[in-house]
N, C-alpha and C positions, 0 to 999 in steps of 0.2 A: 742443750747437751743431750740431753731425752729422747729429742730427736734424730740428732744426728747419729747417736748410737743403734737406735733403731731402723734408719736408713741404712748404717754400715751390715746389722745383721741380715736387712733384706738383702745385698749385693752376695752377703757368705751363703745363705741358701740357695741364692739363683746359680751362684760359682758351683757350689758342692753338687748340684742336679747334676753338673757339667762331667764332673768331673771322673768317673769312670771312663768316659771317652777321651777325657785329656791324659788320664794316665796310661790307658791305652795307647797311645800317639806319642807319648813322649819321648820315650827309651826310639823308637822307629825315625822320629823329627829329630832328635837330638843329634844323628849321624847326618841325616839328610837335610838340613835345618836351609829351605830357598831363600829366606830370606833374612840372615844376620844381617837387619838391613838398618837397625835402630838409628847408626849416623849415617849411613852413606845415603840413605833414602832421604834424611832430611837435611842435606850437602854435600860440598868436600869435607872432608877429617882435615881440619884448622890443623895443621902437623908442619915445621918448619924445617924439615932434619936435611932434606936437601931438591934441589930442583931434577924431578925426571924419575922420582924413586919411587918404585913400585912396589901395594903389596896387593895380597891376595886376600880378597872376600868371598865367602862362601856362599854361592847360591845353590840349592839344592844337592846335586851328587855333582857336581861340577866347580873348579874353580876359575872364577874368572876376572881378570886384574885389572885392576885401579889405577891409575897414577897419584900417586898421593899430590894435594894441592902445595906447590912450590909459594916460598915467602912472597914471590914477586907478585904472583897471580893474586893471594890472601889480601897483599896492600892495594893491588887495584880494586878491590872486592870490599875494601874498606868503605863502611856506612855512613863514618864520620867524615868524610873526605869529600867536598863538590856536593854540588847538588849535581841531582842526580836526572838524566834523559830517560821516560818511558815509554816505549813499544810495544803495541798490544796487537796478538799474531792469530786472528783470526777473527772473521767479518760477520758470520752466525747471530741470532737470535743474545746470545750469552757473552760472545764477544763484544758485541755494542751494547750489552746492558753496563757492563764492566768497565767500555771505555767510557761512559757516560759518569760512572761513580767516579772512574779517577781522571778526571777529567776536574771536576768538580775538585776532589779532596787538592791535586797538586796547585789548583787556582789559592786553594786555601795555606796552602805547608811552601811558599815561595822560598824559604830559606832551606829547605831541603829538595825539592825537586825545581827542574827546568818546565815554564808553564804551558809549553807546546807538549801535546801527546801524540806518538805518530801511532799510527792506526791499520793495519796490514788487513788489505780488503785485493783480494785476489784479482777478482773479475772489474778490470779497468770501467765498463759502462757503468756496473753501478757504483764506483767511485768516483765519477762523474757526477753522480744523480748527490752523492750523497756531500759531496764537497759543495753543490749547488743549492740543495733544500737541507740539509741537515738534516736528512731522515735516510734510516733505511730501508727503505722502501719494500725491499724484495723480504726480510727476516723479522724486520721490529721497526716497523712504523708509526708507531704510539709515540715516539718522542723524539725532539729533536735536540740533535747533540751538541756540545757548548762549543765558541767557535775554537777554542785552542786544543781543539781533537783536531788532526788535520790526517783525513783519509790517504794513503799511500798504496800504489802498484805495486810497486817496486820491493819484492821482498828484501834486498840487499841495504835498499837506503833506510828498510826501517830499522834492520840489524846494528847495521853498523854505527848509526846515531845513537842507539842504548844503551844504556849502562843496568837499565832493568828490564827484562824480556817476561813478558805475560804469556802463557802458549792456552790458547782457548779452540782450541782447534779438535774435531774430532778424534778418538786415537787410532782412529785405523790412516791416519795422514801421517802420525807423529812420525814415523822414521823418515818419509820421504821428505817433510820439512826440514828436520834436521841434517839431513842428508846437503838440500843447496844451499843453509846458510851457515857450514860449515867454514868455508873460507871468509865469507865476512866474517863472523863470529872471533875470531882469533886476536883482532887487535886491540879490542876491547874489554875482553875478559868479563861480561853482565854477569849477573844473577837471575839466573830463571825463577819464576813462580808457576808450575801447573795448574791449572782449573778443569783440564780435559779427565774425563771418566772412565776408564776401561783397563784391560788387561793383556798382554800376552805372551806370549811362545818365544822364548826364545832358542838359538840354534841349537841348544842341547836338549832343548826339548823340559826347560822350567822356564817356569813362572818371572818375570819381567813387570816390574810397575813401567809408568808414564817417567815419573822423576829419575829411573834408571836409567832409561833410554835417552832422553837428555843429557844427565849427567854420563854419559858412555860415549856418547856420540859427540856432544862438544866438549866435556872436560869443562866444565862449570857447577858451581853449587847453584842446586834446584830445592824449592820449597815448594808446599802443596796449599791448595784455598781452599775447602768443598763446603757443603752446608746444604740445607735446604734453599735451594737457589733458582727457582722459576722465574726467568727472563722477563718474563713483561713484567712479573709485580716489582721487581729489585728497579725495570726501569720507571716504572711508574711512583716510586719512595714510597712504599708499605714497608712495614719494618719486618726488618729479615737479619738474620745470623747466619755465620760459617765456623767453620775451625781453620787455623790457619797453622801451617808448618815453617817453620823461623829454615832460611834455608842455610844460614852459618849456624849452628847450634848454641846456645846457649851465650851467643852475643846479644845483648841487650839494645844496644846501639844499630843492630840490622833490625830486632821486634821492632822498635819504637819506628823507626823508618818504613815499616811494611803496615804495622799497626795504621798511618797516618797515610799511607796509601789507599788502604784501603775502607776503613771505620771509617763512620760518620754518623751521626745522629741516630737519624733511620738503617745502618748496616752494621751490626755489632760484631768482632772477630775477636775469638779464643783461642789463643795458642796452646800448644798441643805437640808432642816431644814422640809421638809415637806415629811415626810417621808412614809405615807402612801399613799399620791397622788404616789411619785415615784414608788412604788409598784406596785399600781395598772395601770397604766400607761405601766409596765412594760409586765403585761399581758394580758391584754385588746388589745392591738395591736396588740397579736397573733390574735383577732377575726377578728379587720379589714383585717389583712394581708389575710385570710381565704379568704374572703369576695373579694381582690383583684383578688385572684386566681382564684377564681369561675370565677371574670368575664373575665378575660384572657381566659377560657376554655371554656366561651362561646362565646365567639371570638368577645367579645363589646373590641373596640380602649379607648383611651384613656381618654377622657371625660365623657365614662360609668366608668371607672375607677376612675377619679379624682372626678365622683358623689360620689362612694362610699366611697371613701375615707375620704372624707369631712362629709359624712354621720355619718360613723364610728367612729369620732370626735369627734362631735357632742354629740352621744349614750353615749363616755367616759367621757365627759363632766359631762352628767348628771347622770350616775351611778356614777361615783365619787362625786358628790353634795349630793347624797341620802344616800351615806354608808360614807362619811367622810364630812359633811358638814363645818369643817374649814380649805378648801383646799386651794390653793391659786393658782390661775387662771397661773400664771405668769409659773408655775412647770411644765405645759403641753406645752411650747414654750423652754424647755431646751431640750438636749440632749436625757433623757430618755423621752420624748414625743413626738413631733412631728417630732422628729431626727430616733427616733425609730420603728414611723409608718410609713414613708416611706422608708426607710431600709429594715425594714420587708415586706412590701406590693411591693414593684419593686423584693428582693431578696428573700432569707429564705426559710427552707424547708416549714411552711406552709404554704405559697404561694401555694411554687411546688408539693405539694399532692394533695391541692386542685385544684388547676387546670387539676392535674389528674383524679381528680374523676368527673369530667362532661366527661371525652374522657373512661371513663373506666368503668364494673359493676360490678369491685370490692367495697370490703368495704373501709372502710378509713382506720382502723385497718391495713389490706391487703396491702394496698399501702404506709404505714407507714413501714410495714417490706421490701417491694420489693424495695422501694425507697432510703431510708435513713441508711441501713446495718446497722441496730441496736443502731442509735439513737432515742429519742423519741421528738414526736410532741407533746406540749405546748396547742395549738388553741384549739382542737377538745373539751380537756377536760374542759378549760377553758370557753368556748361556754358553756358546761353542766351546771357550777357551776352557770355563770354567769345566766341561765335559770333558774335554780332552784330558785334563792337568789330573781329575780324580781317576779317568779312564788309564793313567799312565801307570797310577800307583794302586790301582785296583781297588776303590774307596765308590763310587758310584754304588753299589748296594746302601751306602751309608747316609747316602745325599739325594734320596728319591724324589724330591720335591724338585732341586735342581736339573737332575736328568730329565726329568721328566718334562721341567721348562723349556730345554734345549730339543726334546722329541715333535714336543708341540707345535714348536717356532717351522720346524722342517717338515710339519705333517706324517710323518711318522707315526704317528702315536693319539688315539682319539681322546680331544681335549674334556671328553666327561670322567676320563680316568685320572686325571688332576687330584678328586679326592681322595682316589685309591692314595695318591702318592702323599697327601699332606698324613692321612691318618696313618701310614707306615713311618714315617719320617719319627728317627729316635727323640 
């Protein structure tokens, strides 16, 4: 008891440090509040009141509308109901480490899932290669996949066979995806899960998760996975955790079903009700991880390092205060936070671009293709948006570490001034 009291007072002084800048922000976010996103972000609003009814959700100084989910859709979206078809929408390093765990867990949960997993691998030749060797050759060739993964072209035929949609896919793709399997999508009704990292813009010029733009674009309840999660070791069974976002809220019967999706021995998942926080957490630490890498390539040891880090923390702290002021502090000591920024900042490609790009006078673009054989970097863009979104509201003074990231990434700005910006950083 001793202890837990004394872990609960450590969390009250790390809050209370905070918290001049949160009362600062509140009365300013409480009018402009992006993301009143506590259920929409972690599904549809479970509401029965009628089919087609609209309300309004607040994102930033904008509103913009929802169709609330109708009984009909809720009962096909039902947990308990079938076993269930899974579809996993994207062929990357992280997409086949994912189809491989549930690949495995649905062999095992026969009474809940359908044992075929369809597998959305874009480029026909290497689903060719991979429907022949079980490997994927071109992204994650360390292991081969079980045979009731079954590689698919066809974005359409993987859609439309789902009842659960996995999107692992870059997010500078997510709207064009959701964009063509729009009309499959419809007769179905799945449940998305996102794995994909990043942020952005939208028309009004706020701030936009991955699970919005899903949930906006097809009109389905979307949940989130993140965690410290590097590809090859998850596909190699090191033992690894996530957090996971229940994407009907506070059904029991959809956890247990995503729970047995996903967990297994070696892959441990915590649910987790704050679903925006995990989001952004998720991609924010692509900027720290940046920001580690730089300082690796500028050849600062470890304690220039663990400034930044700590810095970088710090930054997500309070950019998540400004764009989701009912976060909950406790979200950023799970798995998808401070599991996921050092993960990312010791491992991860973008670390190791950036670090190349102080040894190098190439672009970053440049080193993204030379480096990583046609996966894509996460950080660079994220660093933009997240520049953009503070540059809107005139907060960039406030967040000198992050601008600063994003100066770097464009060459703008010379990468030894990095420390300037960790030791300004409040």
């Amino acid at each position: 008891m001793a202890i837990i009291l004394k872990n609960s007072l450590k969390l009250n002084v790390f809050h209370n440090k905070l918290s001049p800048f949160l009362r600062r922000r509140q009365s300013e976010t409480q009018t402009s509040s992006l993301l009143s996103l506590t259920t929409s972000s972690c599904g549809l609003i479970e509401s029965t009141i009628k089919d087609k009814l609209q309300t309004k959700l607040k994102f930033g100084n904008t509103l913009n509308k929802i169709e609330i989910t109708s009984s009909a859709v809720l009962e096909a979206n039902d947990c308990t109901k079938g076993r269930k078809s899974v579809g996993v929408l994207g062929g990357g390093a992280w997409g086949t480490a994912i189809a491989d765990l549930i690949g495995r867990n649905v062999a095992k949960h026969k009474h809940l899932f359908h044992e075929e997993v369809l597998f959305y691998v874009r480029d026909e030749s290497l689903r060719l290669i991979i429907e022949k060797t079980r490997q994927n050759i071109r992204y994650l060739s360390a292991i081969k996949l079980p045979l009731n993964v079954r590689p698919v072209s066809s974005l359409s035929d993987a859609v439309s066979k789902s009842d659960v949609l996995i999107f692992v896919i870059p997010h500078q793709y997510l709207q064009d995806l959701c964009y063509a399997i729009n009309d499959s999508i419809s007769t179905r009704n799945p449940i998305g899960i996102s794995l994909s990292k990043g942020l952005h813009i939208d028309s009004a010029g706020n701030l936009e998760l991955n699970s919005q733009i899903i949930h906006r674009m097809l009109g389905i309840p979307v949940g989130v996975l993140s965690g410290a999660n590097i590809a090859i070791e998850v596909a190699q069974r090191q033992y690894s955790e996530a957090t996971l976002v229940n994407p009907l809220t506070n059904d029991k019967n959809c956890e247990e079903l995503f729970r047995c999706l996903f967990e297994c021995n070696l892959f441990r998942v915590s649910f987790c009700n704050d679903g925006p926080t995990v989001e952004m957490c998720g991609a924010l630490k692509n900027i720290v991880a940046i920001g580690c890498g730089l300082v690796d390539g500028l050849g600062y040891g470890m304690n220039t390092k663990a400034a930044a880090l700590s810095c970088g923390v710090r930054e997500m702290i309070r950019f998540v205060e400004v764009f989701h002021p009912k976060y909950e502090l406790s979200t950023f000591f799970q798995n998808c936070g401070i599991g996921d920024i050092i993960a990312s900042s010791f491992g991860g490609r973008n670390r190791k671009v950036s670090e190349a790009l102080i040894k190098s006078s190439k672009s970053i673009e440049m080193l993204e293709k030379q480096l990583l054989r046609g996966q894509k970097l996460q950080g660079p863009q994220t660093a933009h948006v997240v520049y953009q979104l503070l540059q809107n509201k005139q907060l960039l003074n406030e967040f000198p570490f992050f601008s600063a990231i994003h100066r770097i990434c464009n060459r703008t700005m010379d990468p030894k001034d990095l420390i300037q910006a960790i030791k300004s950083s409040p």
